[in-house]
C-alpha positions in Angstrom: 0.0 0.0 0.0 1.3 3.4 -0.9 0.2 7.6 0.0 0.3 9.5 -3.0 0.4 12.9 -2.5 -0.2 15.1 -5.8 0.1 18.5 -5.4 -1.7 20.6 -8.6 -2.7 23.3 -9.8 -6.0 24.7 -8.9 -7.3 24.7 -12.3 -6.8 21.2 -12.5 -8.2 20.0 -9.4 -11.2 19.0 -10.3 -10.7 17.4 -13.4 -7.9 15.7 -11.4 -10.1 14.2 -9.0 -12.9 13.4 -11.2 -10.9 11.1 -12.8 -9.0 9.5 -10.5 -12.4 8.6 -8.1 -14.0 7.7 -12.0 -11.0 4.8 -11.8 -12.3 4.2 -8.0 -9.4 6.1 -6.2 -10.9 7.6 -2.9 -9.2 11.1 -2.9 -8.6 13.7 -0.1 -8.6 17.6 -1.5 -6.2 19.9 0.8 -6.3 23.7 -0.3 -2.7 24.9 -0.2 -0.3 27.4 -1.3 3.4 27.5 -2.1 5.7 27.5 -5.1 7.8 30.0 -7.2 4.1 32.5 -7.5 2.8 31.8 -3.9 -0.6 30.9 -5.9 -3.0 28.4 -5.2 -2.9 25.2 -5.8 -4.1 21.8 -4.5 -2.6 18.6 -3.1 -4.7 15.5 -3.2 -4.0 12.5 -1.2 -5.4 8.6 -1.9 -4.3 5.6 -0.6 -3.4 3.2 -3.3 -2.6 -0.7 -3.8 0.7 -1.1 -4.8 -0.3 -2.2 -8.0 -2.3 0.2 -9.4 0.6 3.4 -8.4 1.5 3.9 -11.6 -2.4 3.7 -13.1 -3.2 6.9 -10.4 -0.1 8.6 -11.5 -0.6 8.8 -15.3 -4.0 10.1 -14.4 -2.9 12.9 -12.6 -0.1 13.2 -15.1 -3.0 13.7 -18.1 -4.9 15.7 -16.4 -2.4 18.2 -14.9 -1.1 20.1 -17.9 1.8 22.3 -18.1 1.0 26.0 -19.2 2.5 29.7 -19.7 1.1 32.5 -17.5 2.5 36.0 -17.9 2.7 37.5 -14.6 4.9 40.9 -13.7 8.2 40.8 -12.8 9.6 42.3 -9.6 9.0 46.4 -10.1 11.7 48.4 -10.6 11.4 52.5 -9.5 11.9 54.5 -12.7 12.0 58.2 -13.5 9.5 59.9 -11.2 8.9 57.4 -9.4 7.6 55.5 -12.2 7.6 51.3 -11.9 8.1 48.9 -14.7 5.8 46.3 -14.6 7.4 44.5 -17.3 5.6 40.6 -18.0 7.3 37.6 -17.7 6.1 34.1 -19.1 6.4 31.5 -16.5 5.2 27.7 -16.7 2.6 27.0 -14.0 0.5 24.0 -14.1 2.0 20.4 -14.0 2.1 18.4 -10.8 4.5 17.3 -8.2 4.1 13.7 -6.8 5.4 11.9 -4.0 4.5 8.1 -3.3 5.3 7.5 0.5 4.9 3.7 1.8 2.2 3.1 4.8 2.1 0.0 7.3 -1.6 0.3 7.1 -4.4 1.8 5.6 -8.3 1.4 7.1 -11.2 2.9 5.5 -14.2 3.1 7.9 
């Protein structure tokens, strides 16, 4: 038996979970926050059989999808007192996975 924690983007939550408890994954939604933006995202958290690990992965794997945002970049004071608000693209999206072992698992 294995804990995966996915963390995703808030976009792709839903669709994320739909899919995996379509496949019967029972899934735990978490709001959290972190990464390079501080934004929103998600981290979902299902027991799985060892067996079927790499069937829950490649679902949140299709279903969290990799994008370019344009967000400002750090302002910089300009003549008068001016600030450049100059946009950058960064990639947000995607998902970070950890698989962690557990001794036991009880659903009740």
């Amino acid at each position: 038996m294995k804990l995966v924690l996915a963390i995703v983007n808030s976009e792709d939550a839903q669709r994320v979970m739909r899919n995996l408890t379509k496949e019967g994954f029972s899934v735990t939604k978490l709001a959290t926050t972190g990464g390079f933006l501080m934004s929103g995202n998600i981290t979902l958290i299902t027991g799985v059989e060892d067996e079927r690990v790499d069937e829950a992965i490649e679902i949140i794997r299709e279903m969290s999808e990799s994008r370019t945002k344009a967000v400002p970049s750090i302002p910089e004071s300009g003549i008068g007192g001016f600030f450049d608000t100059a946009l950058v693209d960064v990639v947000v999206g995607g998902a970070t996975i950890f698989v962690l072992p557990i001794d036991k698992f009880e659903k009740m």
